[in-house]
GULUMSE-695598 format. One record per atom (N, C-alpha, C): residue in one letter; x, y, z. Coordinates in pm, whole numbers. Atoms other than C-alpha are relative to their C-alpha. Layout:
% residues N
@aa: a&east: X&north: Y&up: Z
...
This chain:
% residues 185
@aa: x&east: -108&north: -85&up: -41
@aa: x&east: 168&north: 1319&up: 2672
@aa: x&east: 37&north: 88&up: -120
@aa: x&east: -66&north: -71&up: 70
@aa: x&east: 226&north: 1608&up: 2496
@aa: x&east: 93&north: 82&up: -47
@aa: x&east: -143&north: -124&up: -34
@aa: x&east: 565&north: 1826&up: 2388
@aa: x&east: 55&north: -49&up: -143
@aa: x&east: -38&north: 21&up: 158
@aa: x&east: 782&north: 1838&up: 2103
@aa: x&east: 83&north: -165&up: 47
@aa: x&east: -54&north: 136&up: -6
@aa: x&east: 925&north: 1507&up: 1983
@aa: x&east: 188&north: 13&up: 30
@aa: x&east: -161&north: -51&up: -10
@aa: x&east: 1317&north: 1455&up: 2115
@aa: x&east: 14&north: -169&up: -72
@aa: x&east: -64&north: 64&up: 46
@aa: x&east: 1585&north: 1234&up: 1988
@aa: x&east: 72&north: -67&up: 97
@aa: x&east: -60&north: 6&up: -85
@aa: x&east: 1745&north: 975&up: 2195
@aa: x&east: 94&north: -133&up: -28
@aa: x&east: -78&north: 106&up: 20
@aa: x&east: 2029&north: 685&up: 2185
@aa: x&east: -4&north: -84&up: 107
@aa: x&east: 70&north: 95&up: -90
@aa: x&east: 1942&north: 369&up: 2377
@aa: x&east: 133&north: -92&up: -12
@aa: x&east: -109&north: 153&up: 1
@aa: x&east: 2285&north: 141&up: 2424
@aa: x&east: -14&north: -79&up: 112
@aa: x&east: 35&north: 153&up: -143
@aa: x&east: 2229&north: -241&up: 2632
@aa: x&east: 124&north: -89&up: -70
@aa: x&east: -100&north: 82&up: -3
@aa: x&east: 2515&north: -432&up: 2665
@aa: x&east: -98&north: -183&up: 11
@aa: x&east: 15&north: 127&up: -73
@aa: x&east: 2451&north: -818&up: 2741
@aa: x&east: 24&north: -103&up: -83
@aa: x&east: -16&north: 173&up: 94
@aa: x&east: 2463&north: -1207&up: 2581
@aa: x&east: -71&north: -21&up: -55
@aa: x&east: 119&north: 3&up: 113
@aa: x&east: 2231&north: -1157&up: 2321
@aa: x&east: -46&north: -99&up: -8
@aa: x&east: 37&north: 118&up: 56
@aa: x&east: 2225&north: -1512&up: 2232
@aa: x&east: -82&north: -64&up: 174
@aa: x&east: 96&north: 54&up: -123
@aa: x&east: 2096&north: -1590&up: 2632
@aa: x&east: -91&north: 46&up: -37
@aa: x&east: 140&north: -76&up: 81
@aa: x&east: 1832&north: -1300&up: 2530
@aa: x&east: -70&north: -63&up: -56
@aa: x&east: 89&north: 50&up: 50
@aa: x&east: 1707&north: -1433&up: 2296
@aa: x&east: -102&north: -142&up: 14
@aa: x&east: 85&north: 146&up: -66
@aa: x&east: 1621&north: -1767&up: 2458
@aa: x&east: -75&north: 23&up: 57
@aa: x&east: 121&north: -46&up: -115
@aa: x&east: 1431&north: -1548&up: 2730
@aa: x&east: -54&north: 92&up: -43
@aa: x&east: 155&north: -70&up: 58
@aa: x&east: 1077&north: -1483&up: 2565
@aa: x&east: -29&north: 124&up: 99
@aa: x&east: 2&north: -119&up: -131
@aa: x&east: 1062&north: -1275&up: 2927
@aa: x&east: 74&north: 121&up: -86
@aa: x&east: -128&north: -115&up: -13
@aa: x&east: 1372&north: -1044&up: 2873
@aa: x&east: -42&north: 81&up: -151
@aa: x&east: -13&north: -85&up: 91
@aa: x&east: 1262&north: -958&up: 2471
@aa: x&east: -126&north: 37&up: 35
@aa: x&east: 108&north: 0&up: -13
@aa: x&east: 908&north: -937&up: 2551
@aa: x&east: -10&north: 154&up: 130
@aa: x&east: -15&north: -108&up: -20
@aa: x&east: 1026&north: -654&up: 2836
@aa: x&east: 67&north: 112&up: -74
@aa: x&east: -84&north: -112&up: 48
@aa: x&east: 1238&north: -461&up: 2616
@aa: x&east: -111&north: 84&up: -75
@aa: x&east: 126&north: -57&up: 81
@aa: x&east: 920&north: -454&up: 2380
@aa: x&east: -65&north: 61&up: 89
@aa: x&east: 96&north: -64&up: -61
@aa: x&east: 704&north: -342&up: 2652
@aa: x&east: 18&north: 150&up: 39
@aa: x&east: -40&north: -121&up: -44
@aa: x&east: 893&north: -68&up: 2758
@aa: x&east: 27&north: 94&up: -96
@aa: x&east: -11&north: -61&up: 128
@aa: x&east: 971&north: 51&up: 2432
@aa: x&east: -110&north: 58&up: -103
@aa: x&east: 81&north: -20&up: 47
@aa: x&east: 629&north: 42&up: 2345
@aa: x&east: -52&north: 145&up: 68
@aa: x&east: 35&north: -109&up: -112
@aa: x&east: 558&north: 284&up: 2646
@aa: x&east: 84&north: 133&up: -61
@aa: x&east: -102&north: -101&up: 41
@aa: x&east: 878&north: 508&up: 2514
@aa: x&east: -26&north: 66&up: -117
@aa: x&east: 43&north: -57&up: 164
@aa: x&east: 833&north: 583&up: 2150
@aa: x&east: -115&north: 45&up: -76
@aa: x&east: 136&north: -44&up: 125
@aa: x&east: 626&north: 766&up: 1935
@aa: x&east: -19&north: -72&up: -109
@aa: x&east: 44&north: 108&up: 82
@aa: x&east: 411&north: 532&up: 1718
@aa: x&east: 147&north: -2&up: -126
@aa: x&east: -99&north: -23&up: 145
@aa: x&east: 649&north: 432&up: 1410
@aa: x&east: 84&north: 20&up: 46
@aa: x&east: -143&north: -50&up: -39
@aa: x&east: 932&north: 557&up: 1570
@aa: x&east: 126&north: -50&up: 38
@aa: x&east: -65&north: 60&up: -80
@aa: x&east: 1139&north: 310&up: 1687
@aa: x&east: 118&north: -79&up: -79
@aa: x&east: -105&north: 44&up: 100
@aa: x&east: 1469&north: 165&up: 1515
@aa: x&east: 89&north: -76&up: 107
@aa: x&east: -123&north: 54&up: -53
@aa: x&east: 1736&north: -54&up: 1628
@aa: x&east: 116&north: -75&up: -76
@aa: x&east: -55&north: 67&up: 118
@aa: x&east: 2021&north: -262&up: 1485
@aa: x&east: 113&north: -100&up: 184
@aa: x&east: -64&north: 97&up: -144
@aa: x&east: 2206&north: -568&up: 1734
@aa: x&east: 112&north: -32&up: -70
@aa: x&east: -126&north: 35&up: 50
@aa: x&east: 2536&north: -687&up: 1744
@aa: x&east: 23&north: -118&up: 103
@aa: x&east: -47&north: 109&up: -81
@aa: x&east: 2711&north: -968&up: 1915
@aa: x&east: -33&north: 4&up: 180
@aa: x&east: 31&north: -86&up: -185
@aa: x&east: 2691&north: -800&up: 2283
@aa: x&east: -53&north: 134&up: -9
@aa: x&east: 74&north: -103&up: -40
@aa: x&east: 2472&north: -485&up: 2190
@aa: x&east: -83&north: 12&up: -112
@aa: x&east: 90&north: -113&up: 81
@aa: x&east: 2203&north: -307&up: 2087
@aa: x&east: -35&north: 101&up: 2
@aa: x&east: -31&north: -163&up: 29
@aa: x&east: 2196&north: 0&up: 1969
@aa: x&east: -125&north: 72&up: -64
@aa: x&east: 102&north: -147&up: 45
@aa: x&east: 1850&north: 255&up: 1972
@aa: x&east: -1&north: 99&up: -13
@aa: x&east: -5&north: -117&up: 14
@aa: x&east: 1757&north: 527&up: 1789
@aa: x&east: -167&north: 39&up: 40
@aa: x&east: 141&north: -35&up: -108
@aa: x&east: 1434&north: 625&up: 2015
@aa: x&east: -38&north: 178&up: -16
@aa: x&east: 58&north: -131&up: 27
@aa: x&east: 1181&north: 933&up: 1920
@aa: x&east: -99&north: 1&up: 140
@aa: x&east: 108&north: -26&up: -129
@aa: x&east: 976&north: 1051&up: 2234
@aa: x&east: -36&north: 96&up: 54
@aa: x&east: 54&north: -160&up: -97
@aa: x&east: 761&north: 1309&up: 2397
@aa: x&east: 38&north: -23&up: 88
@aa: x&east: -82&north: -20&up: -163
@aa: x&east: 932&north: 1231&up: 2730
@aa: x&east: 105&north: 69&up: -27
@aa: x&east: -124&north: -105&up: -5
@aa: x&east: 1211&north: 1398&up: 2878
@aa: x&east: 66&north: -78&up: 40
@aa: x&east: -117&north: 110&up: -32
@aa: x&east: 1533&north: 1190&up: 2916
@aa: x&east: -20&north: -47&up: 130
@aa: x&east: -3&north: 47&up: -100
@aa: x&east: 1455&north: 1203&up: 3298
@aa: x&east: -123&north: -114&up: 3
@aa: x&east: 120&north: 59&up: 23
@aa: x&east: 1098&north: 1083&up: 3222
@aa: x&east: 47&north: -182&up: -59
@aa: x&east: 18&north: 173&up: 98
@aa: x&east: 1230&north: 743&up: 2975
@aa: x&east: 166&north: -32&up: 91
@aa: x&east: -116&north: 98&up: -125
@aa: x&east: 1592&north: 701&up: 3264
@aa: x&east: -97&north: -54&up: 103
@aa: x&east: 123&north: 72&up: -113
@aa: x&east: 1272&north: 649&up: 3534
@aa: x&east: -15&north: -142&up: -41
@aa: x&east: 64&north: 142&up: 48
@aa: x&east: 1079&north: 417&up: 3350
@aa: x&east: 139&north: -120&up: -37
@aa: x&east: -92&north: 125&up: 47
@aa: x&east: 1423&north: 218&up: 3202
@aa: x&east: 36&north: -41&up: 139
@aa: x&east: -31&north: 79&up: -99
@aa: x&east: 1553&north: 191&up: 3553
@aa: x&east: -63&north: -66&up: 108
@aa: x&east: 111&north: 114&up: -63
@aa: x&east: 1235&north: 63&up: 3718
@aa: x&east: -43&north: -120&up: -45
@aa: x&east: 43&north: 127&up: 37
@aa: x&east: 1121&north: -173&up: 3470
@aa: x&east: 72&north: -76&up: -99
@aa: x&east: -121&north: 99&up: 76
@aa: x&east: 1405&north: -291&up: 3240
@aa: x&east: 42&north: -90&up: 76
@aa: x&east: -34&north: 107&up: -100
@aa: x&east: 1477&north: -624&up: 3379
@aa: x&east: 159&north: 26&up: 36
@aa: x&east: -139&north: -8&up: -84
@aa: x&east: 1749&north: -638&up: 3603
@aa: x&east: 151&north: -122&up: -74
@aa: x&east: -83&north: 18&up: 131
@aa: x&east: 1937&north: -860&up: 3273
@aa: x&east: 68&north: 9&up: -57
@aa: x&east: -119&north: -60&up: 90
@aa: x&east: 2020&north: -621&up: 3115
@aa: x&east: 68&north: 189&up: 135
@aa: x&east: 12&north: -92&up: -147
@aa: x&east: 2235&north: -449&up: 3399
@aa: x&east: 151&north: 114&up: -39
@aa: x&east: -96&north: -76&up: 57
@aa: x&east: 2485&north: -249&up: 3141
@aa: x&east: -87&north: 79&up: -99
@aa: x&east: 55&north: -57&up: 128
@aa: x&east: 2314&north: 54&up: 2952
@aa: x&east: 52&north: 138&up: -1
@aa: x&east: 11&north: -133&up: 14
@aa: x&east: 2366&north: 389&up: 2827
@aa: x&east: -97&north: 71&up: -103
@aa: x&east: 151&north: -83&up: 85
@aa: x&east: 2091&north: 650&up: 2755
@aa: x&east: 42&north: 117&up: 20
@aa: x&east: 1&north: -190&up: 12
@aa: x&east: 2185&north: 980&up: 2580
@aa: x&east: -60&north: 54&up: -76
@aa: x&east: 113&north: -113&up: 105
@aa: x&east: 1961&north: 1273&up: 2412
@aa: x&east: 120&north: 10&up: -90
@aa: x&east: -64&north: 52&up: 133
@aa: x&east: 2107&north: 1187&up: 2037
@aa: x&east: 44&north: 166&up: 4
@aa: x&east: -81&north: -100&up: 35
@aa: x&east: 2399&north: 1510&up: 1973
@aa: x&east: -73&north: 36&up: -162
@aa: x&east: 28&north: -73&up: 161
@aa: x&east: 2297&north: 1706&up: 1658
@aa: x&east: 117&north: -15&up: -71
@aa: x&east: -118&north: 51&up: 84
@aa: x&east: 2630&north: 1650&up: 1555
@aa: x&east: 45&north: -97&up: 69
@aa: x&east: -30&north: 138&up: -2
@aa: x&east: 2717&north: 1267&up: 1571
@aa: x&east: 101&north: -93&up: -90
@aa: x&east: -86&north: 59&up: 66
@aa: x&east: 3026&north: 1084&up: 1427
@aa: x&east: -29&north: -84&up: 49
@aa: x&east: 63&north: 135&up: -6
@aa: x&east: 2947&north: 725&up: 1322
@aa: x&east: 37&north: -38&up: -132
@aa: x&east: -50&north: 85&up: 140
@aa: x&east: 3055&north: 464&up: 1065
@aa: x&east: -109&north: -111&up: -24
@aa: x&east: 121&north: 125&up: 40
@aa: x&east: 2755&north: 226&up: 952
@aa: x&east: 6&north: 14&up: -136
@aa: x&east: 3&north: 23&up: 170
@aa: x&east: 2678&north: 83&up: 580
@aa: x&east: -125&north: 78&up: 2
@aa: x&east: 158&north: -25&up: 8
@aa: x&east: 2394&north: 265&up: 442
@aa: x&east: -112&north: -48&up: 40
@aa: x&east: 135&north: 95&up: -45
@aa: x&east: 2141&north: -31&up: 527
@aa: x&east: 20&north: 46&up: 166
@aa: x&east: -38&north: -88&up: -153
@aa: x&east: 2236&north: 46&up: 898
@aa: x&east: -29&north: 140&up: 25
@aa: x&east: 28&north: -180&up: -8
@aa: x&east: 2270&north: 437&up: 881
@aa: x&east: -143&north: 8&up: -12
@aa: x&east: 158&north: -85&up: 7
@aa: x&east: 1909&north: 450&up: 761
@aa: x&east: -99&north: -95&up: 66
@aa: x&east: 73&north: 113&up: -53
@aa: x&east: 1767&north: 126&up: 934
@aa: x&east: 12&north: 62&up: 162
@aa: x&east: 12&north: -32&up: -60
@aa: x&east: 1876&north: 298&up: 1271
@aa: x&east: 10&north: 176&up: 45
@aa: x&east: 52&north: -132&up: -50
@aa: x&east: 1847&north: 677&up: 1219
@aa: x&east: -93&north: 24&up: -110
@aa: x&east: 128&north: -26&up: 101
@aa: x&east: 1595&north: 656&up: 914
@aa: x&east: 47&north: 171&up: -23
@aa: x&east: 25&north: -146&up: 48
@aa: x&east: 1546&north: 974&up: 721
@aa: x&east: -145&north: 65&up: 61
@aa: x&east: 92&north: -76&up: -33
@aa: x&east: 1330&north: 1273&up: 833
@aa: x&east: -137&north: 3&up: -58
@aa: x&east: 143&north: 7&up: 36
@aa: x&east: 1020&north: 1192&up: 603
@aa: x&east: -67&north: -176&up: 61
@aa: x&east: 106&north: 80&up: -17
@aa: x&east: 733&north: 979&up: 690
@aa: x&east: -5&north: -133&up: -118
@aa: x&east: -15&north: 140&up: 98
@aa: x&east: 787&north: 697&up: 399
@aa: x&east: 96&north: -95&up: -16
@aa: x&east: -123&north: 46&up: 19
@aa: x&east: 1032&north: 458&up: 420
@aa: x&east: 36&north: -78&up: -106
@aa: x&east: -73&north: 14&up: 128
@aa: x&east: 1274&north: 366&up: 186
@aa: x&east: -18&north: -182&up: -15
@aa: x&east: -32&north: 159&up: 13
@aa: x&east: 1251&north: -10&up: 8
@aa: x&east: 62&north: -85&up: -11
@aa: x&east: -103&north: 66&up: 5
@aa: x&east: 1452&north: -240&up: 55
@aa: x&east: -12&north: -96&up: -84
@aa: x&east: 5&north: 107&up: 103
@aa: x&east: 1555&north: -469&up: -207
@aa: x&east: -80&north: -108&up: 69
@aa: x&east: 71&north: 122&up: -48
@aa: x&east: 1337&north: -745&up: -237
@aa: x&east: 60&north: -179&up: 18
@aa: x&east: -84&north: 118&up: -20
@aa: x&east: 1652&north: -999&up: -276
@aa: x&east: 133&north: -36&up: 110
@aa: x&east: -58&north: 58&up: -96
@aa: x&east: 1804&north: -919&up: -25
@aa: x&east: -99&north: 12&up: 118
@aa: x&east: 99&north: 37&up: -72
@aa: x&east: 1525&north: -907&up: 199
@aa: x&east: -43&north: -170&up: 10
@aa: x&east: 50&north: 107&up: 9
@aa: x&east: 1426&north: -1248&up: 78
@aa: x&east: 118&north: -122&up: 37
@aa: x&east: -104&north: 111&up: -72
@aa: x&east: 1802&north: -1398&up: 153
@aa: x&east: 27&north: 23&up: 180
@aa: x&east: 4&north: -23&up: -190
@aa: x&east: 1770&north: -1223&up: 527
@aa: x&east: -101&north: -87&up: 79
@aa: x&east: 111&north: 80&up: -42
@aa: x&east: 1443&north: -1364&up: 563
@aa: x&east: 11&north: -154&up: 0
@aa: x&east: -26&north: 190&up: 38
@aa: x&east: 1533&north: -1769&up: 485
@aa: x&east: 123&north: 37&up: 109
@aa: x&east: -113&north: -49&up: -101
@aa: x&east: 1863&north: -1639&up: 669
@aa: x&east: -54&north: -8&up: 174
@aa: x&east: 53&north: 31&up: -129
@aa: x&east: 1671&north: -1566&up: 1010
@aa: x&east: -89&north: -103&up: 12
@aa: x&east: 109&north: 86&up: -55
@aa: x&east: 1382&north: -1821&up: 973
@aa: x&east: 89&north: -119&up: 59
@aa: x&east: -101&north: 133&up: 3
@aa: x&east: 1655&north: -2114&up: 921
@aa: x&east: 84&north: 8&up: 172
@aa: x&east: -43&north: -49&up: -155
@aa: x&east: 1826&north: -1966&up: 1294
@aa: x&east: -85&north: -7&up: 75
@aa: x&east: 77&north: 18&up: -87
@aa: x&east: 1502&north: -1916&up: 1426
@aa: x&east: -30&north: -159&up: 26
@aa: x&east: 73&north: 155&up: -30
@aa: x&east: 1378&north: -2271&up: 1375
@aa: x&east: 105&north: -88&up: 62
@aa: x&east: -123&north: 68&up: -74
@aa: x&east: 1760&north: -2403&up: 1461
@aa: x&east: -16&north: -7&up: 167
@aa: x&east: 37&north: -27&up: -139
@aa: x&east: 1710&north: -2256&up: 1811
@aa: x&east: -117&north: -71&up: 58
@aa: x&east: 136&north: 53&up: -48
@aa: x&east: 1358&north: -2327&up: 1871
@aa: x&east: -10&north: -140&up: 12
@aa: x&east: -25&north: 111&up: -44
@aa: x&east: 1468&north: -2672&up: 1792
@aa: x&east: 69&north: -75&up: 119
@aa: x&east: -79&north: -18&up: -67
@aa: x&east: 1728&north: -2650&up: 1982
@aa: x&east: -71&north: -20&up: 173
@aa: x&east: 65&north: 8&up: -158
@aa: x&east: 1505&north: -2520&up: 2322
@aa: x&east: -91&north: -131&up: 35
@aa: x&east: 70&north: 95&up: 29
@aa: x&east: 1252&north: -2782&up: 2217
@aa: x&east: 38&north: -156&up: 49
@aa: x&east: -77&north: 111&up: -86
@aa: x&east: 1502&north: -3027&up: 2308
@aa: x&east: 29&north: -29&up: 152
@aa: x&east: -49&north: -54&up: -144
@aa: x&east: 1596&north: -2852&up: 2608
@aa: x&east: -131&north: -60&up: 160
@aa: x&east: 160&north: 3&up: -70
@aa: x&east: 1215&north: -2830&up: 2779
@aa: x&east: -26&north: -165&up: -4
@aa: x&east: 96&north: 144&up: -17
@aa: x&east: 980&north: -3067&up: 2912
@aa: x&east: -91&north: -12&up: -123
@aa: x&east: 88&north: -44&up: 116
@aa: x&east: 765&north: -3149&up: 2685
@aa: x&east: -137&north: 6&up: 50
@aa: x&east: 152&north: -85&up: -86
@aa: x&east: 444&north: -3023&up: 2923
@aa: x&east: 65&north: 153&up: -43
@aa: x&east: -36&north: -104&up: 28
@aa: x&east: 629&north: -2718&up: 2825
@aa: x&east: 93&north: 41&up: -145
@aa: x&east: -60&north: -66&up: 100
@aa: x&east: 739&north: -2700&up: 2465
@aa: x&east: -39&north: 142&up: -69
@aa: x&east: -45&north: -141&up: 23
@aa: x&east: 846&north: -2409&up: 2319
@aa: x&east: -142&north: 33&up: -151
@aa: x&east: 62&north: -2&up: 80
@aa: x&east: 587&north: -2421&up: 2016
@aa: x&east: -161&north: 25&up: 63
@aa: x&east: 134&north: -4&up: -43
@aa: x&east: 323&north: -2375&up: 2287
@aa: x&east: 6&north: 187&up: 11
@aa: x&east: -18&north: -145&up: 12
@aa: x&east: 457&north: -1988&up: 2339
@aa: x&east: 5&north: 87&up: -112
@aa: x&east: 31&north: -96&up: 172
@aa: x&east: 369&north: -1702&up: 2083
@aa: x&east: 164&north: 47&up: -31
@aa: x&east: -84&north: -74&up: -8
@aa: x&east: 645&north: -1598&up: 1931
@aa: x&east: 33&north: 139&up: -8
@aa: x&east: 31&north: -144&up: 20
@aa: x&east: 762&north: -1239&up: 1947
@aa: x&east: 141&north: 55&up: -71
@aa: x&east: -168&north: -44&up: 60
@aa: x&east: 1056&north: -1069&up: 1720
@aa: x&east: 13&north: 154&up: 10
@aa: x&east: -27&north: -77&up: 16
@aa: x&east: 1155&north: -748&up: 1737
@aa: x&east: 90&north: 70&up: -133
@aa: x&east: -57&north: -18&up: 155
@aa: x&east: 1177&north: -676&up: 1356
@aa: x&east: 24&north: 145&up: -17
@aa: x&east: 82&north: -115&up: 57
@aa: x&east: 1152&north: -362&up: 1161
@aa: x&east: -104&north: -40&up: -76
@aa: x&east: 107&north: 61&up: 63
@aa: x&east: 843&north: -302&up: 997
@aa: x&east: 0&north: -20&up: -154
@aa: x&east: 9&north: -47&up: 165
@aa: x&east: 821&north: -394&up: 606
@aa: x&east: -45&north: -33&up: -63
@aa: x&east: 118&north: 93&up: 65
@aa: x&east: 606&north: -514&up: 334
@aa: x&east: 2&north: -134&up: -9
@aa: x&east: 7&north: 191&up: 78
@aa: x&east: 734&north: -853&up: 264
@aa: x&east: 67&north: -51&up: 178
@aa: x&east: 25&north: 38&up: -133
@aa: x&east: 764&north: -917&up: 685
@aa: x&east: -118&north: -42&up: 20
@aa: x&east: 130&north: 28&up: -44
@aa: x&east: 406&north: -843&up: 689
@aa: x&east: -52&north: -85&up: -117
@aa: x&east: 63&north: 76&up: 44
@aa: x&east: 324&north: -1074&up: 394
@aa: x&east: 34&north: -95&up: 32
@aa: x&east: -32&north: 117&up: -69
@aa: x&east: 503&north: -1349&up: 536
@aa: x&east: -55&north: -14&up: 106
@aa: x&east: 61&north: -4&up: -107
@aa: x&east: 306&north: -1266&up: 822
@aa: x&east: -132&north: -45&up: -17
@aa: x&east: 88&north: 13&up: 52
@aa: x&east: -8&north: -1305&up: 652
@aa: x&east: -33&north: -141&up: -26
@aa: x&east: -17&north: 146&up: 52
@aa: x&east: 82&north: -1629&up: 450
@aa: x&east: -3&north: -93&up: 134
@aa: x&east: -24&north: 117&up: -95
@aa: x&east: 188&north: -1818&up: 810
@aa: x&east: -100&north: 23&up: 91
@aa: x&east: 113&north: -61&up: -111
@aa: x&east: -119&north: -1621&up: 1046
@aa: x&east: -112&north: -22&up: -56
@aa: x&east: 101&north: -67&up: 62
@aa: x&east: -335&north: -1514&up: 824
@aa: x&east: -24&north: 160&up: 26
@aa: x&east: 34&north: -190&up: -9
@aa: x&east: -457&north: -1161&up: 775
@aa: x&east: -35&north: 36&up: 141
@aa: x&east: 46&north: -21&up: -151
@aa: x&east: -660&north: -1167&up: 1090
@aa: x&east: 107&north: 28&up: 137
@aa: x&east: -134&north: -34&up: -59
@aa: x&east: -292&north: -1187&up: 1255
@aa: x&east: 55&north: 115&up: 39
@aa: x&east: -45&north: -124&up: 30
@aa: x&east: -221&north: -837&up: 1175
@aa: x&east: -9&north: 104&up: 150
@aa: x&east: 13&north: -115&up: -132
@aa: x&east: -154&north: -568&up: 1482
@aa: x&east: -99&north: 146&up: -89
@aa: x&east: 97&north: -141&up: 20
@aa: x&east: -376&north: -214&up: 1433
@aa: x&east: 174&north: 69&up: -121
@aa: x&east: -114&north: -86&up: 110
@aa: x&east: -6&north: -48&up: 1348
@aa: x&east: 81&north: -78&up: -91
@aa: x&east: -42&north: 47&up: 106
@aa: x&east: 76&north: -308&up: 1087
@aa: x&east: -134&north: 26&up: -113
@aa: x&east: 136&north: 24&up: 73
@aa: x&east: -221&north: -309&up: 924
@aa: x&east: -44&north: 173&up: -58
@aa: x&east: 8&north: -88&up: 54
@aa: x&east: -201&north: 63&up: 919
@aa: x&east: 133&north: 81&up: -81
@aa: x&east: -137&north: -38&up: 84
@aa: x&east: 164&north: 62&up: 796
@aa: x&east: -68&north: -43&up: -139
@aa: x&east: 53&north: 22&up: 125
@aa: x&east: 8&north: -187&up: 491
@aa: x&east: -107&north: 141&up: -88
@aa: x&east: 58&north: -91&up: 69
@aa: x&east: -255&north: 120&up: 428
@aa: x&east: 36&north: 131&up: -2
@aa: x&east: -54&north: -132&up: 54
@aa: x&east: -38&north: 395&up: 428
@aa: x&east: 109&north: -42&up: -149
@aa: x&east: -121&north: 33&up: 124
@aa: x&east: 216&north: 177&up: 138
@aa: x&east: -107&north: 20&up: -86
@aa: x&east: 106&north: -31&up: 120
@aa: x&east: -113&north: 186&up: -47
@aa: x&east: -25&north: 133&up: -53
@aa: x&east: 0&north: -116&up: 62
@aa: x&east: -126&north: 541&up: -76
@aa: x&east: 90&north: 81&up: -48
């Protein structure tokens, strides 16, 4: 699909913390999102009851309201989708401001590596709480350690080496693998 790239704001209301229990519900948001955005393009930042996208796309707003209201699970049944204002009043910390509207060049900025490394022990320690948590929940013909997991991160170097260390390299998606060889250059 070709046309110039637009700008667009993606708000979903719902119970995050149910969300995240249903591998289904993040696993559509990804799918559809994957369909929506231009490679690289894709940003978000969550809160207690929302999340909040900053979405790049050759569609036309009518083109990515279609697709959200056909195949966004019926879940998440609170959203608003507007073509992002050129002029936008908004209060976020820097890590925010540029984590969900990024700057206009192609390289992104690094994020400390200490606090990266207290976010990272930060979410694993939650993730594994939970997972224990469902683990309990389930049969165990159906534990939760039998399903892949899927996160909806951003992308960044020390994600994908932790990715590496627990997968192995072979792990790697095409557009991680070509995020790692564009940091190389």
């Amino acid at each position: 699909m070709e046309g110039r790239i637009r700008e667009y704001l993606l708000f979903m209301f719902g119970d995050w913390n149910r969300i995240e229990k249903n591998v289904e519900v993040v696993n559509n948001i990804k799918d559809i999102m994957e369909t929506i955005v231009v490679q690289e393009e894709f940003s978000f930042i969550t809160g207690k009851d929302i999340i909040i996208m900053c979405i790049k796309s050759r569609m036309t707003f009518e083109e990515i309201d279609g697709i959200i209201k056909e195949f966004l699970t019926p879940f998440i049944n609170t959203l608003f989708l507007m073509p992002k204002p050129r002029k936008l009043s908004y209060r976020l910390d820097d890590n925010l401001k540029n984590l969900l509207f990024g700057k206009t060049t192609k390289k992104p900025k690094p994020i400390d590596p200490k606090v990266a490394e207290t976010l990272s022990k930060q979410l694993k320690a939650i993730m594994l709480a939970k997972v224990e948590k469902l683990n309990k929940e389930l049969d165990k013909s159906k534990q939760i350690s039998k399903f892949k997991k899927t996160t909806l991160t951003p992308m960044t170097m020390d994600s994908l080496l932790d990715k590496i260390i627990d997968e192995g390299i072979g792990s790697l998606t095409l557009q991680e693998t070509e995020f790692l060889n564009n940091l190389n250059k």
